[in-house]
C-alpha positions as CSV (number, residue, x, y, z in Angstrom):
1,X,5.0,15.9,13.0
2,X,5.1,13.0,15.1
3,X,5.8,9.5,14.0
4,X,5.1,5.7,14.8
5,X,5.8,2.3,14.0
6,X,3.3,-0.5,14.4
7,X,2.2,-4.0,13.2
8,X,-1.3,-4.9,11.4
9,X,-3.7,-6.9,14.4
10,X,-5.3,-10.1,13.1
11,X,-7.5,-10.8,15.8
12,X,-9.6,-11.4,12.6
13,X,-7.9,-13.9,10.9
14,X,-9.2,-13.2,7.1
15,X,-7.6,-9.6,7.5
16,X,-5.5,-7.1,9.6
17,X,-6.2,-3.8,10.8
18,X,-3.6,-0.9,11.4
19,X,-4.3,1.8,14.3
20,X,-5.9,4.1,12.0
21,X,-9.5,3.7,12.8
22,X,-9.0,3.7,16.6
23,X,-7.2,6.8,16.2
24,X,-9.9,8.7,14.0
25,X,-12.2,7.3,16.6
26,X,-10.5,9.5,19.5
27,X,-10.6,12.8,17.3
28,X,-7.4,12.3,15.8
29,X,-5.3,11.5,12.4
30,X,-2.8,8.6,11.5
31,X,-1.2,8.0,8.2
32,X,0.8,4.8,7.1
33,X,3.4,5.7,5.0
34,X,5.8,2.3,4.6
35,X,6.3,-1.0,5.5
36,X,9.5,-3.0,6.4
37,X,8.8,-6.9,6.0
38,X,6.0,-8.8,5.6
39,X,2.9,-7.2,7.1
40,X,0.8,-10.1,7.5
41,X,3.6,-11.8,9.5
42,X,4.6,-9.0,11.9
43,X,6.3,-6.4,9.4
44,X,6.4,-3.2,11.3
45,X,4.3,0.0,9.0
46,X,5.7,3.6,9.9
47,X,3.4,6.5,10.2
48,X,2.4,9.9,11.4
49,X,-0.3,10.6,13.5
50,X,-1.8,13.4,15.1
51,X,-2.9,14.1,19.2
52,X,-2.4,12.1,22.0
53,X,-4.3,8.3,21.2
54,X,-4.6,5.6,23.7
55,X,-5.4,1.9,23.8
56,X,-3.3,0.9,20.5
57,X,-1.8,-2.0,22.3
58,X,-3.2,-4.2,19.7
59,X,-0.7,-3.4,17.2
60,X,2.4,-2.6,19.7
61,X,2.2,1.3,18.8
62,X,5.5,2.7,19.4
63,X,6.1,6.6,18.8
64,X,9.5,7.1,17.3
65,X,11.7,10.5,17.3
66,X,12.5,11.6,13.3
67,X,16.0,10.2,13.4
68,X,14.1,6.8,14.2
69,X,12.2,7.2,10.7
70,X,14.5,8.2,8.7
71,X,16.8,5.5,9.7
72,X,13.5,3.1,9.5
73,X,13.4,4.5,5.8
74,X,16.4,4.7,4.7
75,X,16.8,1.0,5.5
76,X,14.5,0.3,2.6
77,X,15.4,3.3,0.2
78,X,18.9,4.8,0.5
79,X,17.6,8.2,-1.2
80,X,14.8,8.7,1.9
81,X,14.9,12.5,3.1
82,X,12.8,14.7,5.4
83,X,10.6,17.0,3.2
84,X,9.7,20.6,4.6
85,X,6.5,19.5,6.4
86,X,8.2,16.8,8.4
87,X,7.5,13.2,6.7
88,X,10.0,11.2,5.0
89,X,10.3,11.1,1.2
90,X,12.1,9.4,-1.3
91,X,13.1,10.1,-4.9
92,X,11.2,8.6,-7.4
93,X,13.1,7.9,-10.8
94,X,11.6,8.2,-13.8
95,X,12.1,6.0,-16.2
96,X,12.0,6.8,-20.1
């Protein structure tokens, strides 16, 4: 599993765009999974991503180790955990 932080680009200013399509574009996968912040004013989204990708500049792409996400996690959500295929969970409580 490896994992990322990055911000949304608004070179466009109606809308910002993650990494993801650049990645798919070079034969590989990305995933957001959670965001600290705003995202529309430089909030940093963490992921998982697949291969090797290049040119993500745009959105100041930054692989991270696991520790790194977890503790990017956890900062939001105390109960935050690293499930048995690698990416970070949390509990969800059910309300009744």
């Amino acid at each position: 599993m490896k994992y990322a932080t990055w911000i949304l680009d608004f070179t466009n200013p109606k809308y910002g765009t993650g990494p993801e399509g650049s990645i798919y574009a070079q034969g590989y996968t990305a995933e957001a999974f959670m965001s600290s912040g705003d995202i529309v004013n430089g909030g940093k989204t963490l992921g998982y991503f697949t291969g090797e990708p290049t040119n993500l500049e745009a959105w100041s792409f930054t692989e991270i180790t696991q520790e790194e996400s977890l503790s990017f996690v956890t900062a939001i959500d105390s109960t935050a955990y690293v499930a048995e295929d690698g990416k970070i969970q949390v509990e969800i409580k059910e309300e009744i």
